[in-house]
C-alpha positions as CSV (number, residue, x, y, z in Angstrom):
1,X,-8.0,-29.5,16.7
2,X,-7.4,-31.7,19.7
3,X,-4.5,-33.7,18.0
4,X,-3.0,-30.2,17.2
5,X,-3.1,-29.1,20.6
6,X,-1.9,-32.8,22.1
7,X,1.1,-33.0,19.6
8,X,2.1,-29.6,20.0
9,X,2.1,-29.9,23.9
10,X,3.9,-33.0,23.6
11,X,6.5,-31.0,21.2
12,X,7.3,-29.0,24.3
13,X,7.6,-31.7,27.0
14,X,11.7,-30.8,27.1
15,X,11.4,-26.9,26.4
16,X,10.7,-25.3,30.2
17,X,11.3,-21.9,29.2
18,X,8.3,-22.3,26.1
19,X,5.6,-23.8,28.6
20,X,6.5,-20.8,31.0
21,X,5.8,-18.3,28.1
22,X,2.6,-20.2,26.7
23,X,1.5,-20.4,30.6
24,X,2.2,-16.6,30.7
25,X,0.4,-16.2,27.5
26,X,-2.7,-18.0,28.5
27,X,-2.9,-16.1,32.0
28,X,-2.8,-12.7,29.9
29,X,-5.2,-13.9,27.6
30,X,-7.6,-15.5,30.2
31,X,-7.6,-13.6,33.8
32,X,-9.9,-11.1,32.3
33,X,-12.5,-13.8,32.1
34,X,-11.7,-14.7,35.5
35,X,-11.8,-11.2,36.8
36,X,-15.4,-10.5,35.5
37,X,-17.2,-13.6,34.5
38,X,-15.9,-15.8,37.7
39,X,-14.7,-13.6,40.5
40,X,-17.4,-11.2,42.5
41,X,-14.5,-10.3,45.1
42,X,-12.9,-6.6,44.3
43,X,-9.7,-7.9,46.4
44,X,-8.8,-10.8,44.5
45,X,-9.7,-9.0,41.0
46,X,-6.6,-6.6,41.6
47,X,-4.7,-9.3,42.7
48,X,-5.0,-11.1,39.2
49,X,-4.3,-7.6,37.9
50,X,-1.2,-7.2,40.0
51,X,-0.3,-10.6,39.0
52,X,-0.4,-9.3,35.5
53,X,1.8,-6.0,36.1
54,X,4.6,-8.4,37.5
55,X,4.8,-11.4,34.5
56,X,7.9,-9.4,32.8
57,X,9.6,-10.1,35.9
58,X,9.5,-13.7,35.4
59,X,12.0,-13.6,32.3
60,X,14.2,-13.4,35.4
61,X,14.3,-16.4,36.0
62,X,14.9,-18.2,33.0
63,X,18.0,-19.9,33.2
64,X,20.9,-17.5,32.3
65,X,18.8,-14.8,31.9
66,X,21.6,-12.4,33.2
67,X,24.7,-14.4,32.4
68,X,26.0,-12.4,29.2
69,X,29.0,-13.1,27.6
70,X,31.6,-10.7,25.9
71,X,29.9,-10.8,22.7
72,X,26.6,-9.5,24.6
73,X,28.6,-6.4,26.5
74,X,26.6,-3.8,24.7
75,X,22.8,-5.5,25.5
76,X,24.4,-5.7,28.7
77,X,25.0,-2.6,29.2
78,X,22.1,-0.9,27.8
79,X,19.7,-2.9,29.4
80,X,21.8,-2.1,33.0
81,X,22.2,1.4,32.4
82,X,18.3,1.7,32.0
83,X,17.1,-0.8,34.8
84,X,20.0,2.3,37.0
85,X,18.3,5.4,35.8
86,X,14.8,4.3,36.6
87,X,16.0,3.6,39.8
88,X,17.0,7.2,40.6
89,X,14.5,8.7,38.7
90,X,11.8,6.7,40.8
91,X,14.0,8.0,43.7
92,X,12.9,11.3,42.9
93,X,12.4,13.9,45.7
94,X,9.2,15.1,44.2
95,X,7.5,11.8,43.5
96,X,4.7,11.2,46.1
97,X,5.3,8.0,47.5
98,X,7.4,4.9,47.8
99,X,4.8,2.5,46.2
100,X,4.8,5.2,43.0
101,X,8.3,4.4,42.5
102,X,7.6,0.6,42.5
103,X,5.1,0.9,40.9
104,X,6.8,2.5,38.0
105,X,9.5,0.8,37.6
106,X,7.9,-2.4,37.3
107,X,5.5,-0.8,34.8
108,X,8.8,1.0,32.7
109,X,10.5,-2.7,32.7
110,X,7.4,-4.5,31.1
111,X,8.4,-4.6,27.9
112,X,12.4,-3.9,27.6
113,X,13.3,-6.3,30.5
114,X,11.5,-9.6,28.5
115,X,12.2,-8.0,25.1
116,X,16.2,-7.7,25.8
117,X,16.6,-11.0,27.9
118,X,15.5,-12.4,24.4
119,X,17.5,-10.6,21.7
120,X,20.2,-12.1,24.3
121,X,19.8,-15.6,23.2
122,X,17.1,-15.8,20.5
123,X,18.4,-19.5,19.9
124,X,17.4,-20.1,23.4
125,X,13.1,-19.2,22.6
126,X,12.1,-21.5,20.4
127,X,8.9,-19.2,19.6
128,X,8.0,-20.9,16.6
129,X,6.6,-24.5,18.2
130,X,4.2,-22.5,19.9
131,X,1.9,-21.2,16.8
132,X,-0.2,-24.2,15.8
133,X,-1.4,-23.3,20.1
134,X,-1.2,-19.3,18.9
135,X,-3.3,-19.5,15.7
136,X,-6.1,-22.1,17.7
137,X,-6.0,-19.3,20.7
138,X,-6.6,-16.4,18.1
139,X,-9.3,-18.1,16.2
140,X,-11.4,-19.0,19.3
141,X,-11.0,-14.7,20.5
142,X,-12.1,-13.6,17.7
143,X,-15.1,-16.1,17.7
144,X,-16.1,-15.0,21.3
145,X,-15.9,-11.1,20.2
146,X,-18.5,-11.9,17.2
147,X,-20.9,-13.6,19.7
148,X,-20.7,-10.9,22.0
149,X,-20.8,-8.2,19.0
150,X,-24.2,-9.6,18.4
151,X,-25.5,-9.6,21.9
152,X,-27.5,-7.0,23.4
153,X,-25.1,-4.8,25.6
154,X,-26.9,-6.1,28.9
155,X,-26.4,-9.9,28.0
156,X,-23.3,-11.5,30.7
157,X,-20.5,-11.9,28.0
158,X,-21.0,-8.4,27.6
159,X,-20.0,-7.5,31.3
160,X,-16.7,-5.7,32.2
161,X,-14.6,-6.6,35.3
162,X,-16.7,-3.1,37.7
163,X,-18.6,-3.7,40.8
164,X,-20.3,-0.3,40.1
165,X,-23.9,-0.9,38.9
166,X,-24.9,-3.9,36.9
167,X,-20.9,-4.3,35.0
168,X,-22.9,-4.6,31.8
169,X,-21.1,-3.0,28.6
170,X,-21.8,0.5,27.1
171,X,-19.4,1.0,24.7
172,X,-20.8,0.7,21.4
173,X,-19.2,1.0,17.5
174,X,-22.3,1.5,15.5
175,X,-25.1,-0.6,16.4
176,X,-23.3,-3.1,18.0
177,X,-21.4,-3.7,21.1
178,X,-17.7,-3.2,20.9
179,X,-16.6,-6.8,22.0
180,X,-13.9,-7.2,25.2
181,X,-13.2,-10.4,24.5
182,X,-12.2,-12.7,27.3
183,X,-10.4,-9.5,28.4
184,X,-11.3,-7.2,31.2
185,X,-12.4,-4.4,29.1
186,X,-12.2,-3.5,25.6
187,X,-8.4,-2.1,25.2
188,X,-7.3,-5.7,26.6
189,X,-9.1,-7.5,23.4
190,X,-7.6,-4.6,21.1
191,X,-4.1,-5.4,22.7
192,X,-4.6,-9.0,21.5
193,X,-5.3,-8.0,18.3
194,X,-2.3,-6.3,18.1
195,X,-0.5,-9.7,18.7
196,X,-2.8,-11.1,16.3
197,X,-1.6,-8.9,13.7
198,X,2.3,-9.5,14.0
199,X,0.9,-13.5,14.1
200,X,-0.7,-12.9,10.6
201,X,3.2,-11.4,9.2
202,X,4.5,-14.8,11.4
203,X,2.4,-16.8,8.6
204,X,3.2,-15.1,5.8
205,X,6.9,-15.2,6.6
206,X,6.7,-19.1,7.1
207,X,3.7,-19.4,4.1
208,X,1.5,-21.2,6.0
209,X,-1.1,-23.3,4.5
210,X,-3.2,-21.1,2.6
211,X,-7.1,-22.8,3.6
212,X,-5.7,-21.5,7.2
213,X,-3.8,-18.1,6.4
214,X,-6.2,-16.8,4.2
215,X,-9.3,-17.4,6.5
216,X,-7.0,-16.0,9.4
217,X,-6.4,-12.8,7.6
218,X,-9.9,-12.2,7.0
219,X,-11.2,-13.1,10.2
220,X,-8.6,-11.1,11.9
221,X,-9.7,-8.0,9.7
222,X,-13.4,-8.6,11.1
223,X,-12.0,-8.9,14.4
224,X,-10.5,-5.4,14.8
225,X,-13.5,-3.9,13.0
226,X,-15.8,-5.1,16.0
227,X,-13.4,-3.8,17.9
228,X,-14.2,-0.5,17.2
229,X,-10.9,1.0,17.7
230,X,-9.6,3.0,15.0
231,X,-6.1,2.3,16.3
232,X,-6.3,-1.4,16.0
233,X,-7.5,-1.5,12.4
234,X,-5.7,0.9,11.1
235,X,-2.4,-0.6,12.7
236,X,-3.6,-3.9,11.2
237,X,-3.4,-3.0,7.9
238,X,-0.4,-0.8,7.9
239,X,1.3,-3.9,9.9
240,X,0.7,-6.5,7.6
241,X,0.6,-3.7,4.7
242,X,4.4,-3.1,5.3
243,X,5.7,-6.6,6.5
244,X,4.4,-8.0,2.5
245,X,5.7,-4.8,1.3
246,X,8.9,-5.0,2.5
247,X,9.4,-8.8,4.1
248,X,8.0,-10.7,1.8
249,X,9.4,-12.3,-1.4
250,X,6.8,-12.1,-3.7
251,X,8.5,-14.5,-6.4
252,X,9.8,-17.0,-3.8
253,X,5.9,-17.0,-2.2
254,X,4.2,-17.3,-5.5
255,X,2.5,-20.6,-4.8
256,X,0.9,-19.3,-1.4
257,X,-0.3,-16.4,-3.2
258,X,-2.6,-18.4,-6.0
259,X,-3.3,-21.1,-3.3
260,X,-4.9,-18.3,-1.5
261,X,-6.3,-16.2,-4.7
262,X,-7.7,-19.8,-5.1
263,X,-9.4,-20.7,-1.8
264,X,-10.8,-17.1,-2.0
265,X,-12.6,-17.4,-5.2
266,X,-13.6,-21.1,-4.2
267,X,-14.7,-20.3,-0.8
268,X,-16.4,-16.9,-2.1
269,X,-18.5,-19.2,-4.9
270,X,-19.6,-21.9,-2.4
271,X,-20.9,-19.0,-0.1
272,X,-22.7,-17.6,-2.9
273,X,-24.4,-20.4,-3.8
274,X,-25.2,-21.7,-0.8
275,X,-26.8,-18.0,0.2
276,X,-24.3,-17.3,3.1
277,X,-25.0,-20.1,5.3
278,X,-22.8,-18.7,8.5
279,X,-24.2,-14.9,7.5
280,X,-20.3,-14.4,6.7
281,X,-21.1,-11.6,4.2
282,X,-23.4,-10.1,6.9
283,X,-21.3,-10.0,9.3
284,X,-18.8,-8.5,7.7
285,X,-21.0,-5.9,5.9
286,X,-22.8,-4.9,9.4
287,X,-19.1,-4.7,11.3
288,X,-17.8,-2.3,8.4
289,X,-21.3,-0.1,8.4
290,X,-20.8,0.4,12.2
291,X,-17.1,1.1,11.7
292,X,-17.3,3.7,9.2
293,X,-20.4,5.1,11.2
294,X,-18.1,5.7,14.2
295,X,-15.1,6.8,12.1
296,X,-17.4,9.2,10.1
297,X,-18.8,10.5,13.6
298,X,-18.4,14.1,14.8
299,X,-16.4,12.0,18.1
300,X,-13.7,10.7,15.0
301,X,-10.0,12.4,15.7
302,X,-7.7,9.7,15.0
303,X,-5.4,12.7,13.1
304,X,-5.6,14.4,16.3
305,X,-4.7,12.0,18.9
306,X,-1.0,11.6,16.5
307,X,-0.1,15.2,16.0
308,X,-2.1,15.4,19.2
309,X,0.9,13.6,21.1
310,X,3.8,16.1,19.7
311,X,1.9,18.9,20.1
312,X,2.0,18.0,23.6
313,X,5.7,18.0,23.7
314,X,6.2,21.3,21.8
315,X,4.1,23.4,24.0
316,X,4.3,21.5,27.1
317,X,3.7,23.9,30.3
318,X,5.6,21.7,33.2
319,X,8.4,23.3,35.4
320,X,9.8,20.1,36.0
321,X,10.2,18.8,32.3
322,X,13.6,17.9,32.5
323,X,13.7,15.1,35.4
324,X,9.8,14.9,35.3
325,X,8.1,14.0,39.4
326,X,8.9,10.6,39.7
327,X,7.5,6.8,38.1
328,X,4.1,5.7,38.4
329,X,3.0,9.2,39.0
330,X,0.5,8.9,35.7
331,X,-0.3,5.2,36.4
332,X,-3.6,4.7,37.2
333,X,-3.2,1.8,39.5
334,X,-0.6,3.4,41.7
335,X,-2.8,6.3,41.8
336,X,-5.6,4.2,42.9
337,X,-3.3,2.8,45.9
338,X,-1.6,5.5,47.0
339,X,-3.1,8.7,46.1
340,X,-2.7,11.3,43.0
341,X,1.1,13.2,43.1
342,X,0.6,16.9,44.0
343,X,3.0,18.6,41.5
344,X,0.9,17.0,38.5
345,X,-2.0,19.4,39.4
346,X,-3.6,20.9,36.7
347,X,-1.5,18.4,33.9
348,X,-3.7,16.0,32.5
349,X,-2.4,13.4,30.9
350,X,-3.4,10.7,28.2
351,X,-0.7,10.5,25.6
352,X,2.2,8.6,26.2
353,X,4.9,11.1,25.0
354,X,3.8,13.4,27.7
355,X,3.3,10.5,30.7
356,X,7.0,9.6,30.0
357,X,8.0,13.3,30.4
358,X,5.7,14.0,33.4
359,X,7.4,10.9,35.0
360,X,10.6,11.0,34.4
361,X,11.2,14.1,32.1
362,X,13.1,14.5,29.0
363,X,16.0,12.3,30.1
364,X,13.4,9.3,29.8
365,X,12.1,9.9,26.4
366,X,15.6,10.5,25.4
367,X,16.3,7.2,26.9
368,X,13.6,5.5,25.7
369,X,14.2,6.6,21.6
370,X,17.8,5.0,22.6
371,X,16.3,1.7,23.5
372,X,14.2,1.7,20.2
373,X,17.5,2.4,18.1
374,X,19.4,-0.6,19.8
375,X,16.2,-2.7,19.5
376,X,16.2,-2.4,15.9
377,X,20.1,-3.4,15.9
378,X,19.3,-6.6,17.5
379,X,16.2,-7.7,15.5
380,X,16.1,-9.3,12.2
381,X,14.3,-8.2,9.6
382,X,13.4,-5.0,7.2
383,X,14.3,-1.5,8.3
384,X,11.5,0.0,7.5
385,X,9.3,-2.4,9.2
386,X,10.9,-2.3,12.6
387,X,10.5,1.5,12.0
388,X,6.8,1.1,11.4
389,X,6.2,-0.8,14.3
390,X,8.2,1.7,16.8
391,X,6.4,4.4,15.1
392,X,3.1,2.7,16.1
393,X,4.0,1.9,19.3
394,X,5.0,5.6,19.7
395,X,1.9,7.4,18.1
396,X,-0.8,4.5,18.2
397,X,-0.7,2.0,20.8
398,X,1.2,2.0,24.3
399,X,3.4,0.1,25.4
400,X,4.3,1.1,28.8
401,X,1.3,2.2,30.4
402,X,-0.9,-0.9,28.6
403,X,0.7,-3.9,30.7
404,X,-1.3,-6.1,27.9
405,X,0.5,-4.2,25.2
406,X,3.3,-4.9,27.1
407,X,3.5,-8.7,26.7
408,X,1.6,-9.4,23.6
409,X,3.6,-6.5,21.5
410,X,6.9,-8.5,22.6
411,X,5.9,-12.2,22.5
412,X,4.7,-10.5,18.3
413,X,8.2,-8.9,18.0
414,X,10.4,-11.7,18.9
415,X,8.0,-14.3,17.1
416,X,8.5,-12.3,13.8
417,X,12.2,-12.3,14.8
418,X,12.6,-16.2,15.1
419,X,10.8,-16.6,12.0
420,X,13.5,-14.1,9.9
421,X,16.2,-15.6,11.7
422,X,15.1,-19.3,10.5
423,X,14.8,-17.9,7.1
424,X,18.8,-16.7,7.4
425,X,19.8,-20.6,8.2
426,X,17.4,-22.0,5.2
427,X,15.3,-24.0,8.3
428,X,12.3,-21.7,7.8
């Protein structure tokens, strides 16, 4: 493992801009365990959490990151135009204050502003070189969650990033505690999972080797279970679901698929007769129990929340629907800062279809269905799987209001976009 990591650092001695994104990975991936294993000052915690709000500002500074040529007018252009109407709608009249407005539009640009400086210059983010680091990083999550899954829910892994009482998790799937990861609090370590996912379709596109996929896939399927989101194993399988449906050539990739029918069957016979020496089977039996347990419960309404978030739309009761109050009115950590916006009395809010329109009002969904269409232009790769994923970031998971989302559903897209480019210049 330690030669993997050395040669792969090495690999990136002359490639700036990838050390930058791995460094921004790793401080996504790792201030969570700073904020509430290492840090006992409430001041410094929101400061690593601001630090993590402004990381899609520093695809800024990349080098040409706003020089586009004629070729590029239309990114241009889009990308403009949207950075300009987030700037007046955050200079809306009726938003509460200033810092809102900021707030907002730092918190609207997370994902677009990194997500269209790439489909730029693809050529220029060498993604790839970075997944022997990605798959070792993913492994060594998922590991943690299954130690803290196991632990009672007042042991320290188990803490969240609070100052209130003893920090000690209380969310529970089942039995067990659902694991946070090195994360924060739970929805951080489901937003990695989400870029575990889009990983997995990375290695299935480039067929890696199958004694590492096929463990991978399995392991990633245990780690959303302990989860216990709903969301994020549900979008697991639908992702990787659709990507082989759709993405993969099964005749091309018929030698990955009996290398790993074959370390399956040999790795399912040695842990037979061995009697489950690593309580694999266990493990995996106990996470599903608890899952189904909490998907069975009277609290299950996964249906709900998706019709849930139209239903919003079509019956929403907001005089100021069309323009919305102003940006960062919904976000929680402007409201913590600066105080709650007066004209959203009485609207409460969870969806992200109705945030977008109590923000910035119809123009802004509008807007922000555009974005998706012109994103799908610029990627490579199955129609129907870029539809899938917007549909999931529309219904499932957010992408705005989740600044973890935010970077780890782009750094996914554009990996899966290097990869089908590579395999359109036979260098995959």
């Amino acid at each position: 493992m330690f030669k993997i990591i050395r040669d792969t650092w090495r690999g990136l001695k002359d490639e700036k801009r990838l050390r930058v994104i791995l460094y921004l990975f790793l401080f996504t991936t790792l201030s969570g365990a700073i904020r509430k294993w290492g840090v006992d000052s409430k001041l410094l915690s929101n400061a690593l959490l601001g630090i993590q709000l402004i990381i899609p500002l520093c695809f800024l500074f990349f080098k040409n990151a706003f020089h586009f040529d004629y070729k590029q007018r239309n990114i241009f252009v889009i990308l403009l135009t949207y950075i300009f109407i987030l700037l007046l709608l955050a200079a809306n009249p009726l938003g509460a204050t200033l810092g809102h407005g900021i707030l907002g539009i730092i918190v609207h640009l997370g994902f677009w502003l990194p997500m269209f400086i790439y489909v730029k210059d693809p050529e220029a983010f060498k993604l790839e070189k970075l997944i022997p680091l990605l798959i070792i990083l993913c492994f060594a999550q998922v590991i943690l969650g299954s130690i803290q899954s196991t632990l009672p829910t007042d042991a320290w892994l188990n803490r969240y990033a609070v100052t209130e009482g003893d920090g000690f998790a209380d969310a529970l799937v089942g039995d067990s505690v659902r694991v946070s990861g090195t994360f924060s609090y739970i929805s951080g370590y489901g937003s990695f999972m989400l870029f575990y996912t889009l990983l997995v379709c990375v290695l299935i596109k480039i067929r890696y080797q199958p004694f590492i996929l096929i463990p991978f896939i399995l392991i990633g399927y245990y780690g959303c279970l302990i989860s216990g989101s709903r969301g994020t194993v549900y979008s697991y399988l639908i992702i990787i679901g659709m990507y082989v449906v759709t993405s993969v050539n099964i005749k091309a990739n018929s030698k990955l698929i009996g290398g790993a029918l074959l370390v399956i069957l040999v790795g399912g016979f040695f842990n037979f007769i061995l009697q489950d020496p690593l309580n694999i089977y266990e493990k995996f039996a106990k996470s599903s129990d608890n899952f189904e347990e909490r998907t069975e419960g009277a609290g299950d309404n996964t249906k709900g929340r998706v019709t849930g978030a139209v239903d919003e739309l079509l019956y929403l009761n907001f005089e100021h629907d069309i323009i919305g109050v102003g940006l960062g009115s919904t976000y929680q950590g402007a409201n913590a800062l600066f105080g709650y916006n007066p004209n959203l009395k009485g609207q409460g809010f969870e969806t992200e279809f109705k945030r977008v329109v109590l923000e910035g009002g119809y123009i802004l969904l509008i807007l922000r269905f555009i974005m998706f269409f012109y994103l799908m232009r610029f990627l490579k790769g199955s129609f129907f799987f870029k539809l899938t994923i917007i549909a999931l970031s529309l219904f499932v998971f957010s992408i705005i209001y989740n600044t973890y989302n935010a970077f780890f559903f782009m750094l996914g897209i554009a990996l899966i976009d290097r990869v089908s480019r590579l395999e359109s210049t036979k260098d995959l």
